[in-house]
KOLTORDO-541815 format. One record per residue (C-alpha): x, y, z; residue in one letter. Coordinates in steps of 0.25 Angstrom, whole numbers, padded with zeros to 4 digits, always signed. Layout:
XYZA;...
REM end
This chain:
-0053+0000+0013X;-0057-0011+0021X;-0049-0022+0015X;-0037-0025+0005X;-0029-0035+0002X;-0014-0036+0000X;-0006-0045-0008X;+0008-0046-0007X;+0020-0055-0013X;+0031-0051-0004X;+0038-0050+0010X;+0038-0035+0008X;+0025-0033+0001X;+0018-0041+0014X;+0024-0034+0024X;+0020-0020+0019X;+0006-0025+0016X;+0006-0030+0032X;+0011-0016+0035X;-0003-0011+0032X;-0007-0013+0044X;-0006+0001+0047X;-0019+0000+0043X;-0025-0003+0054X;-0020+0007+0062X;-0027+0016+0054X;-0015+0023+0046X;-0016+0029+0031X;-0005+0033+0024X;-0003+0046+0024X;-0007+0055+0009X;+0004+0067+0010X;+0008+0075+0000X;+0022+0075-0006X;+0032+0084+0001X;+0039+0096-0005X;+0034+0096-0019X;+0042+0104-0027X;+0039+0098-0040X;+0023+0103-0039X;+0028+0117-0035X;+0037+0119-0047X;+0023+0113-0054X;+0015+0122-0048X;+0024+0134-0051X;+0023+0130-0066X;+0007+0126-0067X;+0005+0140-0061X;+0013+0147-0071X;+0007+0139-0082X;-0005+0141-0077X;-0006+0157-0077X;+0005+0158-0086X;+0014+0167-0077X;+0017+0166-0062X;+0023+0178-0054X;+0038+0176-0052X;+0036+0183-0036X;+0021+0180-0035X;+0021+0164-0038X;+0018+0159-0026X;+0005+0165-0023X;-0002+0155-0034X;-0001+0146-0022X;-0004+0157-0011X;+0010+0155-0004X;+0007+0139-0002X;+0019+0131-0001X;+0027+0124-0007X;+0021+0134-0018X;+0028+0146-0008X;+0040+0155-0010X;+0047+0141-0006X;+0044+0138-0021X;+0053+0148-0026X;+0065+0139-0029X;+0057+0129-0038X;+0052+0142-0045X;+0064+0148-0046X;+0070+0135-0052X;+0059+0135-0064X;+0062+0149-0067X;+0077+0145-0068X;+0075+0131-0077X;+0064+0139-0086X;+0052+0132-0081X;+0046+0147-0079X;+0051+0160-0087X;+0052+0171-0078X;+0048+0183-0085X;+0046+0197-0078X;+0041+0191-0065X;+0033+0182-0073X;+0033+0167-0072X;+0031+0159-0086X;+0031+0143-0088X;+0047+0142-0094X;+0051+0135-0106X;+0055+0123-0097X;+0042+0121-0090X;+0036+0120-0104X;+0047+0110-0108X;+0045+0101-0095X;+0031+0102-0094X;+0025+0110-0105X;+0021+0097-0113X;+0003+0095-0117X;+0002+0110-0110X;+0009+0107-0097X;-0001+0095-0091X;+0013+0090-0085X;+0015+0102-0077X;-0002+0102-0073X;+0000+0087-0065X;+0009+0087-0052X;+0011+0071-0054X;+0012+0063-0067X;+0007+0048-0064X;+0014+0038-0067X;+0009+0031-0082X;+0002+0018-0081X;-0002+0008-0092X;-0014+0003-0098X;-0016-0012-0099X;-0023-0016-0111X;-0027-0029-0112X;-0033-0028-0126X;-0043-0019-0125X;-0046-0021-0111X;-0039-0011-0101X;-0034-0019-0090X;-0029-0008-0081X;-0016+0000-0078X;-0002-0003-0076X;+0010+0003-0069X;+0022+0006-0082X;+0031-0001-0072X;+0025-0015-0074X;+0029-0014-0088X;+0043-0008-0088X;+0049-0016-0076X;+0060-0029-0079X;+0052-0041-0078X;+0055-0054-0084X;+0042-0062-0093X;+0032-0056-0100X;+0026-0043-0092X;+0012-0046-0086X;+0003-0037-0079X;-0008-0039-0067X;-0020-0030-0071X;-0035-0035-0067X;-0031-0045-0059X;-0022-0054-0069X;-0010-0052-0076X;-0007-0049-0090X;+0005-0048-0100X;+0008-0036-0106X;+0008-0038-0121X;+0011-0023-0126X;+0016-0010-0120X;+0012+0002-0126X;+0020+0012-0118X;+0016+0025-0127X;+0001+0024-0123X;+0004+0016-0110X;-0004+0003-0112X;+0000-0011-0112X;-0006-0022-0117X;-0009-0036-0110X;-0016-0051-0113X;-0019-0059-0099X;-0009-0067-0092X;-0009-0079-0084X;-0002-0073-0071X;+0011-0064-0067X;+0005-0052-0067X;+0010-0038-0061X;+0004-0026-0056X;+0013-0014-0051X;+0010+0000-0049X;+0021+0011-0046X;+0016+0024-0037X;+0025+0034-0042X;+0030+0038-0030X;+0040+0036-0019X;+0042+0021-0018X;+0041+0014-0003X;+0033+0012+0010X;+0029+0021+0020X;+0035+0023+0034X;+0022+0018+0041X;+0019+0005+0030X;+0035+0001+0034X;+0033+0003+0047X;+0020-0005+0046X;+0027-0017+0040X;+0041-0016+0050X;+0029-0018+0060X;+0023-0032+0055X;+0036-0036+0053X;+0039-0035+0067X;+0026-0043+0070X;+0015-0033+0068X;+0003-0040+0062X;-0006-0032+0051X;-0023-0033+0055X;-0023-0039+0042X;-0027-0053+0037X;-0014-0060+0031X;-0014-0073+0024X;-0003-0084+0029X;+0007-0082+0019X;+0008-0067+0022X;+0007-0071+0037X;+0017-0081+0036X;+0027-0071+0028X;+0026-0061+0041X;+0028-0070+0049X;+0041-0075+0039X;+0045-0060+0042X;+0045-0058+0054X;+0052-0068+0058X;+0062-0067+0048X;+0063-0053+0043X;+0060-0045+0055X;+0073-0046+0065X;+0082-0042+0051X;+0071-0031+0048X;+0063-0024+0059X;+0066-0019+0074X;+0056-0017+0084X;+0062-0005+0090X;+0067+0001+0078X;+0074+0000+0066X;+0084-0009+0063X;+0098-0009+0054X;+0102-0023+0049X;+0114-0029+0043X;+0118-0043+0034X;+0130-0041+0028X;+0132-0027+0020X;+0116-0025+0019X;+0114-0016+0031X;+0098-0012+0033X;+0091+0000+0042X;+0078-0006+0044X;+0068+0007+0047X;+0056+0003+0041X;+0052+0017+0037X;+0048+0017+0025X;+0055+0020+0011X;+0055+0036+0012X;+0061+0036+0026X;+0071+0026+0023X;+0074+0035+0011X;+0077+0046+0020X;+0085+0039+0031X;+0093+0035+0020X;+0095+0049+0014X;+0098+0053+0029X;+0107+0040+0034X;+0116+0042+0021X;+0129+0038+0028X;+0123+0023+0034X;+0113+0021+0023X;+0117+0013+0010X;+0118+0026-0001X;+0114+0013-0012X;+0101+0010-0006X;+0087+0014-0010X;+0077+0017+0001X;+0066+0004+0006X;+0056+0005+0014X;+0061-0005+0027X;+0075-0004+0027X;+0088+0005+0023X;+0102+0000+0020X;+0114+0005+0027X;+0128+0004+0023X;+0134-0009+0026X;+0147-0003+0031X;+0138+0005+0042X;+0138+0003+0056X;+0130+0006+0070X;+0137+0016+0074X;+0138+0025+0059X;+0122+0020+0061X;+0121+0027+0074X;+0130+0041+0069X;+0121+0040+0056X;+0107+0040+0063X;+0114+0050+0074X;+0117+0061+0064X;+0103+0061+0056X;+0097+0069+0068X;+0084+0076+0063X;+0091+0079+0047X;+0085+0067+0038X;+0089+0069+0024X;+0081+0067+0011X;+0082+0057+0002X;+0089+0055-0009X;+0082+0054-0021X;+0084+0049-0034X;+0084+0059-0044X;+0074+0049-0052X;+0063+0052-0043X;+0064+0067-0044X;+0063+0066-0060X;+0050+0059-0057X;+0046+0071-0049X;+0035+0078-0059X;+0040+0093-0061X;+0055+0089-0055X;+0061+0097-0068X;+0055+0111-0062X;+0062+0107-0048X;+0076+0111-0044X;+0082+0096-0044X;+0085+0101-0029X;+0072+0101-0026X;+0066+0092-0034X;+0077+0081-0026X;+0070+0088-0015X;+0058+0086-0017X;+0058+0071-0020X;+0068+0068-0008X;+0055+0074+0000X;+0045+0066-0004X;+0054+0055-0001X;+0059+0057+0014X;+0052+0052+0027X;+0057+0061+0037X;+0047+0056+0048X;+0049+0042+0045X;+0064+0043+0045X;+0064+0050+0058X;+0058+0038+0064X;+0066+0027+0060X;+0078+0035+0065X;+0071+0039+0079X;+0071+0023+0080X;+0081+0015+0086X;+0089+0004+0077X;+0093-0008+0080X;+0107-0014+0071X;+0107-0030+0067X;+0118-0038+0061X;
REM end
């Protein structure tokens, strides 16, 4: 890609756009595969048993030629279908259960044939004429007026939902417009991209061209934003009033596992951000310093809302053990976390 162009509205939005400039040092964000996934061996163990009709209670693990996770490290998960019915154990013999059948078993098991379900999205109709596709959040979120849409470059008013066949239908608008697009996964930035912007807030300037307003709202930061927000050397942990802050700049998976990790300094009501965590406001240095001192090499996981793991496809064939597991992986930062806490911190205020 030789150019592209970003538009941003806000503060926030600026900076992370300006924190692209890991670009030109020639980084790519890296493609990995989830960790630990439980989900698509319980899958696996069932589309296999669909798929020749009977599966060798001893001998299972040769379908896979002893490759993990599909190893005789599976044999909790399989275990635990046997149990809740998802296979009937007969003689040896492995059958798809009455419970697979009753979770999955629905237009001849095409649920359990797909490791993922995307997300639904609506056709816009403006007549006839298809304009596009629209994330379902645009039309279920609280917003006051008539609800208007940006598709092909101008924005339209939505006329009629039709929510059975997933279309909804529009007439042109003068302005007002909105375009949104949820990815499913885990929400927040990467270490590196909120690095990047903790960088050009303490003056690092993107090989990009700006326009003045954006330059001007840099500018505006740093001089305003940066001594309560960033620390050269480190990290840094601010107080106004009861609102106590730990700004690491890591990122929203490592600040979900410092948290997790730091529970006895960390505010138990807070949700993870990408830039910041909150502390309790009746903490001070020194239950900082026993609190940092006592982690040692033992981070924790995260907690997890018991809402994601339902939106884990196949959860319902995980023990709930594991399938809390399994989530609470895919949403830790070890590295990361290591690295902010190897940093030294400075306390303001």
């Amino acid at each position: 890609m030789r150019n592209c162009l970003f538009l941003t509205t806000r503060k926030d939005t600026l900076l992370q756009a300006v924190g692209l400039l890991l670009w030109s040092r020639g980084w790519v964000e890296p493609v990995l595969p989830p960790s630990e996934p439980r989900h698509l061996v319980a899958q696996q163990l069932l589309a296999v048993t669909l798929q020749q009709h009977k599966l060798g209670d001893q001998l299972w693990d040769r379908q896979w030629n002893g490759l993990a996770p599909f190893d005789r490290s599976a044999a909790p998960i399989l275990r635990h279908l046997t149990e809740e019915g998802f296979l009937d154990d007969d003689g040896g013999l492995l059958f798809v259960g009455p419970e697979a059948e009753r979770r999955f078993g629905r237009r001849h098991f095409t649920e359990l044939t797909a490791s993922f379900t995307a997300p639904p999205q609506f056709t816009v109709l403006s007549g006839r004429t298809e304009i596009g596709r629209t994330d379902p959040s645009v039309l279920t979120e609280e917003r006051p007026g008539p609800r208007r849409l940006l598709r092909g470059g101008r924005s339209w008013q939505v006329t009629y939902i039709d929510w059975l066949r997933k279309r909804v239908f529009v007439e042109p608008a003068d302005g007002g417009g909105i375009a949104k697009w949820m990815n499913g996964g885990i929400a927040g930035l990467s270490y590196a991209l909120t690095r990047a912007m903790r960088e050009v807030r303490l003056g690092a300037d993107p090989p990009v061209s700006l326009t003045r307003r954006a330059e001007a709202c840099l500018a505006e930061q740093r001089e305003s934003d940066a001594s309560d927000t960033v620390y050269p050397g480190g990290t840094l942990i601010t107080r106004v009033g009861n609102d106590v802050r730990w700004w690491t700049w890591a990122g929203y998976r490592a600040n979900a596992t410092l948290g997790a990790t730091l529970q006895s300094v960390t505010d138990p009501l807070q949700r993870p951000t990408d830039c910041w965590l909150r502390l309790r406001e009746d903490s001070t240095p020194a239950d900082w310093r026993a609190a940092r001192e006592s982690v040692g090499e033992s981070l924790v996981l995260p907690d997890v809302d018991h809402r994601a793991v339902r939106g884990l496809k196949f959860s319902a064939a995980l023990p709930e053990r594991l399938a809390v597991a399994t989530v609470a992986a895919r949403l830790a930062d070890f590295e990361s976390a290591r690295a902010v806490l190897s940093e030294p911190v400075r306390l303001v205020g």
